[in-house]
C-alpha positions in Angstrom: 12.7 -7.2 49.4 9.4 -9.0 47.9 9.3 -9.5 44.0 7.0 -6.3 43.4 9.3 -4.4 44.9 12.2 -5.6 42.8 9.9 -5.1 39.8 8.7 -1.5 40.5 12.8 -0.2 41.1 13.0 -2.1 37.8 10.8 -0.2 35.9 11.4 3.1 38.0 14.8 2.9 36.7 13.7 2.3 33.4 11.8 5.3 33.0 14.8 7.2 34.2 17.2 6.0 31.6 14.2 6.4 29.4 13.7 10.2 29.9 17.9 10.4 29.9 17.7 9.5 26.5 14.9 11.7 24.6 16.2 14.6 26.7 19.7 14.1 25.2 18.4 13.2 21.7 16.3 16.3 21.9 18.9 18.4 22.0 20.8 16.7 19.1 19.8 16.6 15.9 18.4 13.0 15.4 15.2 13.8 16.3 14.6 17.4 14.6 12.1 17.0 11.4 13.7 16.7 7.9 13.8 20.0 6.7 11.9 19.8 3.3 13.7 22.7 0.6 11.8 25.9 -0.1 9.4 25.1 -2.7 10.1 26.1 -6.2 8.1 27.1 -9.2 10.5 25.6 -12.2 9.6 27.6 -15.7 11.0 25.5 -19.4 10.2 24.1 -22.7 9.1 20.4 -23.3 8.5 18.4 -26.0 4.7 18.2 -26.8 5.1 14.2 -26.9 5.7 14.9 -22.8 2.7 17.3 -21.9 0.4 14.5 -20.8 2.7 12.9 -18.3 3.8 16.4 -17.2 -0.3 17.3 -17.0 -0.4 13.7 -14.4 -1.7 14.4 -11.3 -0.2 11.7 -9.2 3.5 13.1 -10.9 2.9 16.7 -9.5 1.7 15.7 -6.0 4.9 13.7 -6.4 6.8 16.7 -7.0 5.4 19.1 -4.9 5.0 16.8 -0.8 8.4 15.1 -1.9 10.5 17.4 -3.8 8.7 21.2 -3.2 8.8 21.6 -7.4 6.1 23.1 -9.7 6.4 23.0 -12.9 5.3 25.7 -15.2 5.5 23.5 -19.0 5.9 25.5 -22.2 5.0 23.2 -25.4 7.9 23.6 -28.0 9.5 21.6 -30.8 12.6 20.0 -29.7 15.1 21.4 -32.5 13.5 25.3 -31.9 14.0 25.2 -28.5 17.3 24.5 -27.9 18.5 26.4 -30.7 16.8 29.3 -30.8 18.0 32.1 -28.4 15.1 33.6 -27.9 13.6 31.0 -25.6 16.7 31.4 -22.9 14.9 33.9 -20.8 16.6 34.6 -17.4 13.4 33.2 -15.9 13.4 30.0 -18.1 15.3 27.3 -15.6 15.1 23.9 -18.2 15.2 22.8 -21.3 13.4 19.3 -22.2 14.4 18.2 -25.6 13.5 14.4 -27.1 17.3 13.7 -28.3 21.4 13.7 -27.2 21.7 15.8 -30.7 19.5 18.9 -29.1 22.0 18.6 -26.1 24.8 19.3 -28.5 23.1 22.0 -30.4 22.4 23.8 -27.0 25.8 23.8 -26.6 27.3 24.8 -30.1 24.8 27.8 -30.4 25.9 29.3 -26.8 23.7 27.3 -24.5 25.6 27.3 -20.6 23.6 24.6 -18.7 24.5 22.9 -15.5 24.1 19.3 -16.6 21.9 17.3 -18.7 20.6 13.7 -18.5 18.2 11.4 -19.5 15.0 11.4 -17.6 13.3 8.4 -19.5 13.7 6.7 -23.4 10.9 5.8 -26.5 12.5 4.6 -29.9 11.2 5.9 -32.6 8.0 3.8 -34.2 6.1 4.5 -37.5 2.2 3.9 -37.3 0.0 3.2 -40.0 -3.3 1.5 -40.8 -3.7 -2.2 -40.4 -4.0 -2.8 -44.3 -1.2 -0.5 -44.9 0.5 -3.5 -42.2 -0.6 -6.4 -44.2 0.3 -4.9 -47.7 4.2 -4.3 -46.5 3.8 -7.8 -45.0 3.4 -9.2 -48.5 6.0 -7.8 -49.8 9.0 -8.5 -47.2 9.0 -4.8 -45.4 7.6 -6.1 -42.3 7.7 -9.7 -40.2 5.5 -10.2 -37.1 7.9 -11.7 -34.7 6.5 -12.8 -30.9 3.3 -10.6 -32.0 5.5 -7.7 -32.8 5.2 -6.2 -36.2 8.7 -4.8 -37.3 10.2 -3.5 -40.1 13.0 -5.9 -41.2 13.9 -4.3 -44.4 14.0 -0.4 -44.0 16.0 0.0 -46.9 13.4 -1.1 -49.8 11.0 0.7 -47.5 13.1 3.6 -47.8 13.3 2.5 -51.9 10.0 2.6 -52.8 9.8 5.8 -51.2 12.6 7.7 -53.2 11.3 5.8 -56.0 7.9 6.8 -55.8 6.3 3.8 -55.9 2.5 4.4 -56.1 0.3 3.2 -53.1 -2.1 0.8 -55.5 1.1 -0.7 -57.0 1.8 -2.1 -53.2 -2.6 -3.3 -53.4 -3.9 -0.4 -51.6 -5.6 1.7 -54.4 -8.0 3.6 -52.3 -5.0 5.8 -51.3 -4.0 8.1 -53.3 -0.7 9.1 -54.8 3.0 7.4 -53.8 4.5 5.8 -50.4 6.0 8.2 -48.5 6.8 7.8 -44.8 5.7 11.6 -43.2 6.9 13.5 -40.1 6.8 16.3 -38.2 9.3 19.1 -39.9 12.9 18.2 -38.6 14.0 21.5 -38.4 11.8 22.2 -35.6 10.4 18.9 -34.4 12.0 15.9 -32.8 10.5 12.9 -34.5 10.8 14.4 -37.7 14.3 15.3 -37.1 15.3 11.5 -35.5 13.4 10.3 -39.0 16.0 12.1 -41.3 18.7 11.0 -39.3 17.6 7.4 -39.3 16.7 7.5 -43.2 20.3 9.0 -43.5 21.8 6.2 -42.1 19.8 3.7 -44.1 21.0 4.9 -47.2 24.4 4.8 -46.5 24.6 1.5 -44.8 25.4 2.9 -41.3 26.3 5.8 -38.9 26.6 8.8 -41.5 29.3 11.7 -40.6 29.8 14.7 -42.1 33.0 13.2 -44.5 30.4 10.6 -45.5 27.2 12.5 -46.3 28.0 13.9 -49.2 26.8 11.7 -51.8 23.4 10.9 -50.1 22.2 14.5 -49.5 20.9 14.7 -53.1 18.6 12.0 -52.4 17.5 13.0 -48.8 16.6 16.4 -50.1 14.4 14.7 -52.8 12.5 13.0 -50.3 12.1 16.0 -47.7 10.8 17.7 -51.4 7.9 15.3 -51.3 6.9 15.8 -48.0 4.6 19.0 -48.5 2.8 20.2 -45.0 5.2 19.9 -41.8 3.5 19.6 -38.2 5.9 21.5 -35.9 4.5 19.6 -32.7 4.7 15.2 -32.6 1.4 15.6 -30.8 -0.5 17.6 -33.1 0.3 15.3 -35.7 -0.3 11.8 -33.9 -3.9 13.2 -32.9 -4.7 14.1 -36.4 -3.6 10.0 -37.5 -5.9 8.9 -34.8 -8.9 10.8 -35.7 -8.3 9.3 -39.3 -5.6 6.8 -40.0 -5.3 7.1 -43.6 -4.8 10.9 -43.6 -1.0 10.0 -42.9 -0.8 6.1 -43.9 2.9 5.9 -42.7 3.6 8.1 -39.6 7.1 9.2 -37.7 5.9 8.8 -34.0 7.3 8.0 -30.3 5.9 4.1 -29.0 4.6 6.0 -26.1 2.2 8.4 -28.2 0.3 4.9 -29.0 -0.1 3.9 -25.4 -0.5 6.8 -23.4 -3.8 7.3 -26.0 -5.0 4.0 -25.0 -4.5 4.8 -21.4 -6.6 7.5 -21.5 -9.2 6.2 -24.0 -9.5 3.0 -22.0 -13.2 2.2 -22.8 -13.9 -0.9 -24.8 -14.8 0.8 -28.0 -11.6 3.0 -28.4 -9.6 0.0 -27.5 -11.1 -2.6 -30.2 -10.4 -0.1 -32.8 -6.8 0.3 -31.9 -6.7 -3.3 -32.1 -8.8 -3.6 -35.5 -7.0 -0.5 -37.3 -3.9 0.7 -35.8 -0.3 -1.1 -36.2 2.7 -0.2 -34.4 6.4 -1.1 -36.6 9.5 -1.2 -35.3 12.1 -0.1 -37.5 15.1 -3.0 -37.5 17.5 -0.3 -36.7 15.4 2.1 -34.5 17.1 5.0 -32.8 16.0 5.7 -29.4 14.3 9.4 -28.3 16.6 9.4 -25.0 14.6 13.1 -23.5 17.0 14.5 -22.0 16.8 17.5 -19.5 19.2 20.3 -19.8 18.9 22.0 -16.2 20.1 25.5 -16.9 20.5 26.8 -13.4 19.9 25.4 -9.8 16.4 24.8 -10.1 16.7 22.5 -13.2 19.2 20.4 -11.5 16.6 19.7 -8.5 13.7 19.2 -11.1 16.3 16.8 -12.8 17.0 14.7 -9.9 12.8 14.6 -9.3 12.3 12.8 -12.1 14.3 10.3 -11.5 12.2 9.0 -8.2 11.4 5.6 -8.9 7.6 6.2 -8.5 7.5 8.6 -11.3 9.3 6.5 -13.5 7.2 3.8 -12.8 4.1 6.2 -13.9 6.0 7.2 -17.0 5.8 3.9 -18.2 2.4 2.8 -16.6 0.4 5.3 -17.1 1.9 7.5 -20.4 4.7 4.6 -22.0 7.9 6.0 -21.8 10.6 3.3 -21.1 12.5 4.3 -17.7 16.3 5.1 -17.6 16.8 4.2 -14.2 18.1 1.5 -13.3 15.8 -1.6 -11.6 12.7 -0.1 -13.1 10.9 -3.1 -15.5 8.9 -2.0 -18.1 6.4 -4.5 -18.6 4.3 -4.8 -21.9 1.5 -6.5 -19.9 0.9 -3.3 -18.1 -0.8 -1.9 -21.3 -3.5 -2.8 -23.3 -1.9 -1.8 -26.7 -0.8 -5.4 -27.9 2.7 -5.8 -29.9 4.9 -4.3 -27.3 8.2 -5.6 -27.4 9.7 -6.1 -23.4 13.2 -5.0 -25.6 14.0 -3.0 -28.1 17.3 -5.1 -29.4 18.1 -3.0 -32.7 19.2 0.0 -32.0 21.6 2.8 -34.3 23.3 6.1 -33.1 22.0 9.6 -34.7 24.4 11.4 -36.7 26.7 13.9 -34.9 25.2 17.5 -34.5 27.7 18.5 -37.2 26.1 15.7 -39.2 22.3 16.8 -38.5 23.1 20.3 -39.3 24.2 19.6 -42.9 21.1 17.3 -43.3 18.8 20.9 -42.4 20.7 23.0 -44.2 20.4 21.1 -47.2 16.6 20.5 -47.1 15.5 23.8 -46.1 17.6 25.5 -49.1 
């Protein structure tokens, strides 16, 4: 038997074997398609500071080829939502507060969920004008470390607040009235309410609890006094700094609110006025926003799970600047334009308990 020969039983056999296997494969279920899950129209309540990265299209074609999810976003203050019955429709599948203490309220006021957990983290930042920088500069509030401009003495911050130390006596006489650091109302509103548990902490020295709160309250109800006008939305109130710094010289905000702006206002002329006129300080304690998602049935859970892909994380912090919460996803500063990003927020301090919070509202709001 010649070599063709040889060669052409060779193959013959091949293709035998060949047509063996796909025909016993066929029948099992290797090679049946993946199955995608029925897709889903998920209904809840976010946290303005999350619309725009909920609004991204490259997140909801995410969600709907990969994960079959739609999500139908409701804009509502953090605090409201989760303790407010009225929102837990049988229809409503998620709740998507901006802190741990909103997971404990849910819970307390009768809330049944399936699970909550973090989708992503932004500390808490206060903005203000660049002069309003260099004035607390002078005077030992603020350091800029490694181009970052934080706050490394909260407490006489916090001092010449309650003490209603007047803007000109600090060299900025063109605005009017005291210092006073303003937020959104923390009775309904997430930054605002992360703000009044930070500045509770600062004036006792450390984590406050409800055994040790006493003796501050009088003072934290003085300040919350002085606030006047509450924004209910973090949103609302970081578009109104932007279209004129100075009409709130020392703002409660999330870092992202900053960046995701700069994202989408990348022309040159939006971005050299950042530079010229807005400052970003880090409070030395911050407490991180941790947003987490309270899945109240089925649904939430797999919305839950989907934003946890790796690829939306990655467009969370690329594209709208909130820091990821899933593990081997780098958040790297030189991704953004907005300078005096740190790559690592090192001072960090709990909220108060749930317990703790509620004593704080009930006290300012009498």
């Amino acid at each position: 038997m010649n070599k063709k020969s040889i060669l052409g039983i060779v193959l013959a056999l091949a293709a035998i074997a060949a047509i063996g296997v796909f025909r016993f494969l066929g029948s099992s279920d290797m090679l049946k398609e993946v199955k995608l899950p029925d897709a889903v129209t998920v209904k809840g309540y976010v946290g303005g500071e999350k619309m725009g990265f909920l609004a991204n299209d490259a997140v909801k074609k995410i969600l709907d080829k990969k994960y079959r999810i739609t999500i139908d976003a409701h804009k509502k203050g953090s605090v409201e939502m989760v303790k407010d019955p009225v929102y837990r429709t049988p229809d409503t599948d998620f709740f998507w507060p901006s802190n741990f203490v909103c997971v404990e309220w849910f819970k307390k006021t009768g809330g049944i969920s399936k699970g909550a957990d973090v989708i992503f983290n932004s500390p808490i930042v206060l903005y203000c004008p660049s002069k309003v920088a260099d004035a607390l500069i002078k005077i030992g509030v603020v350091k800029i470390q490694e181009d970052v401009h934080y706050i490394v003495d909260f407490p006489k911050l916090v001092e010449l607040a309650i003490n209603r130390t007047k803007w000109k006596d600090i060299d900025l006489p063109m605005i009017p009235g005291s210092i006073k650091v303003l937020s959104t109302d923390p009775a309904q509103s997430n930054s605002g309410n992360i703000f009044f548990g930070l500045l509770a902490n600062v004036l006792y020295g450390d984590v406050v609890g409800a055994a040790t709160i006493g003796d501050i309250l009088p003072k934290i109800k003085a300040y919350y006094d002085r606030m006047g006008f509450q924004q209910k939305s973090s949103g609302d109130i970081f578009d109104l700094f932007i279209s004129n710094p100075y009409t709130y010289p020392l703002l409660v905000g999330y870092e992202n609110q900053l960046i995701e702006y700069a994202i989408q206002n990348s022309n040159d002329y939006s971005i050299d006025f950042l530079k010229k006129n807005i400052r970003t300080l880090y409070p030395q304690p911050t407490v991180w926003s941790s947003h987490p998602l309270i899945a109240v049935n089925e649904k939430g859970q797999r919305l839950m799970e989907a934003l946890k892909d790796p690829e939306i994380q990655q467009i969370a912090w690329e594209k709208h600047g909130f820091r990821s919460s899933v593990k081997g996803i780098r958040n790297d500063p030189s991704k953004h334009k907005v300078s005096g990003l740190p790559e690592v927020i090192t001072s960090i301090i709990q909220m108060p308990s749930a317990e703790t919070m509620d004593i704080i509202l009930n006290t300012i709001k009498q």
